[in-house]
C-alpha positions in Angstrom: 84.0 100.2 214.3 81.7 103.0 214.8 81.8 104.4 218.2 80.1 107.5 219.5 82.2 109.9 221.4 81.3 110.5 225.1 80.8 114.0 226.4 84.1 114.5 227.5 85.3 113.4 224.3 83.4 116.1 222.6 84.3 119.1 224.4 88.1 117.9 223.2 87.0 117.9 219.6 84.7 121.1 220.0 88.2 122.7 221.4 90.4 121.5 218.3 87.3 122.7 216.5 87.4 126.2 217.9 90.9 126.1 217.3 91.1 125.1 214.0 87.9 127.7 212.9 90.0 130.6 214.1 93.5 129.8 212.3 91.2 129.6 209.1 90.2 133.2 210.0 93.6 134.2 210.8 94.7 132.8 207.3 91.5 134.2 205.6 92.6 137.6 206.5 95.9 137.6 204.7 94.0 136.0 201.6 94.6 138.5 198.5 96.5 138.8 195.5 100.3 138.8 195.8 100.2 136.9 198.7 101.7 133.0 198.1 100.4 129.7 200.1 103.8 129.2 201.1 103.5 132.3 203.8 99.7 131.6 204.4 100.6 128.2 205.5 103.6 129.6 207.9 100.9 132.0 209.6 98.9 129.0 210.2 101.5 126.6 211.7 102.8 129.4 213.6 99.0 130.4 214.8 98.3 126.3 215.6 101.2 125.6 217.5 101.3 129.4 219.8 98.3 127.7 221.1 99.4 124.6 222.0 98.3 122.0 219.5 99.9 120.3 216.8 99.2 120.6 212.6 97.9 117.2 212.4 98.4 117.3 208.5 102.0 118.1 208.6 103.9 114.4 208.4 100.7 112.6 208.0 101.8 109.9 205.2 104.1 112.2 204.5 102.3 115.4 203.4 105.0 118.5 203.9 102.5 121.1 205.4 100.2 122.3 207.7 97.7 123.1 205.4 96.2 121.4 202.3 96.1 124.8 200.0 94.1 123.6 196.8 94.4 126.8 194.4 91.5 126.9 191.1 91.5 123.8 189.6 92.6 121.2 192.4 89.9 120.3 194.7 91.6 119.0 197.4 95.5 118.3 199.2 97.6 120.8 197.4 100.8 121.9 198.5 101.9 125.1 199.2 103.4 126.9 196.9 105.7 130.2 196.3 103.4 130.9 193.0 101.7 134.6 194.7 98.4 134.1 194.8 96.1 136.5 191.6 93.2 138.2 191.3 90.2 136.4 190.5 92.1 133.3 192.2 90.1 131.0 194.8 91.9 128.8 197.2 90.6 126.1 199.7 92.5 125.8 202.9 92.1 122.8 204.9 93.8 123.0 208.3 93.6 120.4 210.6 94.7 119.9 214.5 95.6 117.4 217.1 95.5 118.8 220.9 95.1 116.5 224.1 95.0 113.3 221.8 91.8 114.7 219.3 91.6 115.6 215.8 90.2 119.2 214.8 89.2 119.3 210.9 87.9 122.0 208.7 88.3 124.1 205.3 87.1 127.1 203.8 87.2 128.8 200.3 88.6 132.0 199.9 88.1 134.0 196.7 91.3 136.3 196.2 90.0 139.7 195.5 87.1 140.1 193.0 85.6 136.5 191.2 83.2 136.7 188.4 79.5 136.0 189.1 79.9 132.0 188.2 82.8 131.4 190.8 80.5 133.2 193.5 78.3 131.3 192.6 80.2 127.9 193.3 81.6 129.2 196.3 77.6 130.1 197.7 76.2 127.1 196.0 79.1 125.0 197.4 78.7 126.0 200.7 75.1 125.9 201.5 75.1 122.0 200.3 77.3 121.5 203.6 75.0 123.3 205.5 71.9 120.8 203.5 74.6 117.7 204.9 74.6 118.5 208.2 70.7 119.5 208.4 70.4 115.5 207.8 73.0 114.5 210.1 70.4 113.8 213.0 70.4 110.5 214.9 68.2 107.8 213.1 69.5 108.9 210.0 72.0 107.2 207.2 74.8 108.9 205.7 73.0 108.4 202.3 70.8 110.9 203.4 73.8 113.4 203.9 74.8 112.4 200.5 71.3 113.0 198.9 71.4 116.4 200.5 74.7 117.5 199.1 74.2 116.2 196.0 70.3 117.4 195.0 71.3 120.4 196.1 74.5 121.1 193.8 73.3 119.2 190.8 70.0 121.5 191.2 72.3 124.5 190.0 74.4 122.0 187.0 77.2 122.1 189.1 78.7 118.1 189.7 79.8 116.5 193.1 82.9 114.6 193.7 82.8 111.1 194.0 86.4 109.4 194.6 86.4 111.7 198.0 84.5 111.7 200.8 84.0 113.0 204.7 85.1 111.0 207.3 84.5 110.3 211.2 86.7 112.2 213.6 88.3 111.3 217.0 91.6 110.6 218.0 92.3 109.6 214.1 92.0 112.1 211.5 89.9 110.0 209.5 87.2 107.5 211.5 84.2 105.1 210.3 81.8 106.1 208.7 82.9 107.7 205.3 80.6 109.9 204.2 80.1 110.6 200.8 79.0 113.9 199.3 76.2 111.5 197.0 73.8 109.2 197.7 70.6 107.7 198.5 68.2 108.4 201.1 68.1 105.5 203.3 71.2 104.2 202.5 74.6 104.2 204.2 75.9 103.4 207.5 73.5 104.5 210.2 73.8 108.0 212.1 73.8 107.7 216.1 73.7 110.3 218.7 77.1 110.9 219.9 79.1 110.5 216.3 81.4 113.1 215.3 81.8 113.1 211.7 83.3 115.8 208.9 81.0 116.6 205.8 83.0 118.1 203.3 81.6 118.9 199.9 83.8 119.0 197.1 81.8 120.5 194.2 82.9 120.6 190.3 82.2 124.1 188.3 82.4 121.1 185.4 82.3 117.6 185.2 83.0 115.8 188.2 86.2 113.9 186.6 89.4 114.1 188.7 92.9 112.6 188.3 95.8 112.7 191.2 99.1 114.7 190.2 102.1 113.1 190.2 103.4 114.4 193.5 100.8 111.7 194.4 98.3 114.2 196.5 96.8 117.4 194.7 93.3 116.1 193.0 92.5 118.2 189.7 89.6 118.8 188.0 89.9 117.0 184.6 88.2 119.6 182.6 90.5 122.2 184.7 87.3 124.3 186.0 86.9 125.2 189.4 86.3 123.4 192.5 85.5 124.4 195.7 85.7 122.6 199.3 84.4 123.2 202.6 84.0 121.4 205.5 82.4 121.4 209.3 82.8 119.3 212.0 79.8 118.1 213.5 78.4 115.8 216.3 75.1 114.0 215.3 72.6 114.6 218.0 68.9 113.8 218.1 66.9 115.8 216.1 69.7 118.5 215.0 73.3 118.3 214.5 75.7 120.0 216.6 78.5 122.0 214.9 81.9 121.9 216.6 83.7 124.0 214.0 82.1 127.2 212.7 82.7 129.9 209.7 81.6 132.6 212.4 85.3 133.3 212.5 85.9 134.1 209.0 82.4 135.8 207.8 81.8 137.3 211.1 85.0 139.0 212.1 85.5 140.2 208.6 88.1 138.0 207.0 85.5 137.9 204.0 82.5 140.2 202.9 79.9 138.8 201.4 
């Protein structure tokens, strides 16, 4: 069942959303080479519950962390790991957060130190196709037409979306009705109303889009074993333009990464 959230409702996810937008800047800061997920991930659990709220990921079916610390070649879920981050690396961090009963949800990739000109690239290209999803998540809408935005936009620079993956709605669950899937068709999908909060979250292939799931039974790889990146928003759909409830201002703004 698709419900959307009242008012009240949305100030509690804008808060987990503020919350969870800052611990990726406090974690963003510390990104560099040397430095291992392992200690990024303490920073963050530390940074989460100093403040009152809960890593919602840590436990969740069993996952062992606070954050889902995807290195290169896995696009989503990975573990933390002693292995010290390297030059040239990029790393999506997910983080998510449950405060006064409501799920905050976001990620960001980091490039560690210098990346050559085609990682920037997926990291830019990556990006801006969120920011394409949520400029069609508007009331009236379908989440095909999120979809189609993602997509065009990637595929218009040969890079190739995910399609076993997908956003999600957000409340007091991590993961709500609707899905919403980074592909699509305009017109299609389940219908967007004002008051959803949903998560758009491309995950975009330097390669092919082929993934397979490690035997630890959570990291997604690439198949081809290029790069991926991830990043994802929180947003409430609103009549004529989408609300954002978490935010990179945090990380791009406050210096945690030049661009």
């Amino acid at each position: 069942m698709i419900r959307p959230k009242t008012e009240e409702e949305i100030e509690l996810l804008r808060i987990n959303g503020e919350l969870v937008s800052k611990t990726l800047a406090e974690v963003g800061k510390l990104v560099a080479p040397g430095v291992t997920t392992v200690k990024l991930n303490e920073v963050a659990e530390t940074f989460i519950r100093d403040h009152g709220a809960v890593p919602s990921f840590k436990g969740f079916d069993g996952f062992p962390a606070a954050l889902c610390m995807s290195v290169n070649d896995v696009v989503v879920h990975g573990f933390p790991s002693d292995r010290p981050l390297e030059e040239g690396d990029i790393v999506s961090v997910d983080c998510g957060t449950l405060y006064k009963g409501y799920n905050g949800d976001s990620a960001y990739t980091f490039p560690v130190g210098e990346v050559d000109a085609e990682t920037r690239k997926l990291l830019d290209v990556t990006k801006a196709s969120l920011y394409k999803g949520i400029e069609a998540a508007v009331a009236g809408n379908r989440t095909g037409d999120i979809g189609y935005a993602v997509q065009s936009y990637a595929e218009g620079f040969g890079f190739s979306v995910v399609r076993e993956l997908e956003g999600h709605g957000v409340g007091k669950e991590m993961h709500e009705e609707p899905g919403v899937p980074n592909y699509g068709r305009r017109g299609h999908g389940a219908r967007l109303i004002d008051g959803m909060t949903i998560c758009i979250e491309p995950m975009i292939c330097a390669g092919g889009r082929g993934v397979y799931l490690a035997r630890n039974g959570w990291a997604v790889h690439t198949a081809d074993h290029k790069n991926a990146a991830h990043y994802e928003l929180t947003v409430v759909v609103r009549k004529g333009r989408a609300q954002q409830l978490s935010t990179f201002d945090y990380i791009e703004k406050d210096g945690s990464i030049k661009f």
